[in-house]
N, C-alpha and C positions, 0 to 999 in steps of 0.2 A: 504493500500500500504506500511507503513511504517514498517508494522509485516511483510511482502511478503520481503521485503527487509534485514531485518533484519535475519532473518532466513537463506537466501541465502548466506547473510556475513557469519555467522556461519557456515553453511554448506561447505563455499566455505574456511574459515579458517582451518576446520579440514582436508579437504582434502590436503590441501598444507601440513599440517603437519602427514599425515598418512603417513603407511609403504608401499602403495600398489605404484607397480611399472609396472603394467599393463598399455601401453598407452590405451587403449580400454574400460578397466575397468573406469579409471578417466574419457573420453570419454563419457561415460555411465551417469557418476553420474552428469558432467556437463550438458548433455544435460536435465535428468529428471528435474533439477531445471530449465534449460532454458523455460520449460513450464510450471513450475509450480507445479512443484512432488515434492517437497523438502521432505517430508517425505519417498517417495519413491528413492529420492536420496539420505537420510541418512541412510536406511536400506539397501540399496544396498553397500553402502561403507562399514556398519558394518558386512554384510554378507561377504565380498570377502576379509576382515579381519580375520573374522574367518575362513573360506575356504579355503585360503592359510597358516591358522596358523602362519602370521606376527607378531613379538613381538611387544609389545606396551610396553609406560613405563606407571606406575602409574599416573603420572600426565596428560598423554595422556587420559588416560583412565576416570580418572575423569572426564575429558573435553567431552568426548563420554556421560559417564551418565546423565551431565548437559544437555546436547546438547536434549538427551533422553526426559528428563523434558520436557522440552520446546517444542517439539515437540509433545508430547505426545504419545511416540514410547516406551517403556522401553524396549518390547520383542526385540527391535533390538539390545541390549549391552546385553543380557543374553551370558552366560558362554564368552565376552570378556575378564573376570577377568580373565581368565586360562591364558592367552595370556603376560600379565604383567612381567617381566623380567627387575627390575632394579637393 
C-alpha cells in the first residue's frame, strides 16, 4: 500500500506541475490512478506531452525520467528531450 501511495504522490506531483492544459486530459490521468493504473496514468501524461509538443524545462524533464525509473516505464519519456526549452 505504501509503494501504491507513493507512486500516486509522484504521479499526482508531476501532473500539477506539467504543461498540459486539457481539462479532460488531467481528467484522464487522474482517474487511471484513481484505480490503480498509475503506470498507465504516467504514460498517458507523457504521451499528451509529447502530442501536443508542450515545452518542458530541463528540470521538469529530469523529474519525468526519474519518475520513468520508478515506475518502470522508460518508453514513456523517449524523444521528451526534444520538448526541453530553457
Amino acid at each position: 500500500m505504501e509503494r501504491y501511495l507513493y507512486l500516486r504522490d509522484l504521479i499526482s506531483r508531476l501532473l500539477e506541475d506539467s504543461p498540459l492544459t486539457s481539462v479532460d486530459v488531467v481528467e484522464d490521468v487522474r482517474h487511471l490512478m484513481s484505480v490503480g493504473e498509475e503506470e498507465l496514468a504516467f504514460d498517458t501524461m507523457c504521451s499528451w506531452i509529447y502530442e501536443d509538443s508542450l515545452p518542458i524545462t530541463s528540470a521538469y524533464h529530469d523529474r519525468l525520467v526519474a519518475a520513468a525509473r520508478e515506475l518502470g516505464t522508460l518508453n514513456s519519456v523517449n524523444k521528451l528531450d526534444e520538448l526541453i526549452e530553457d
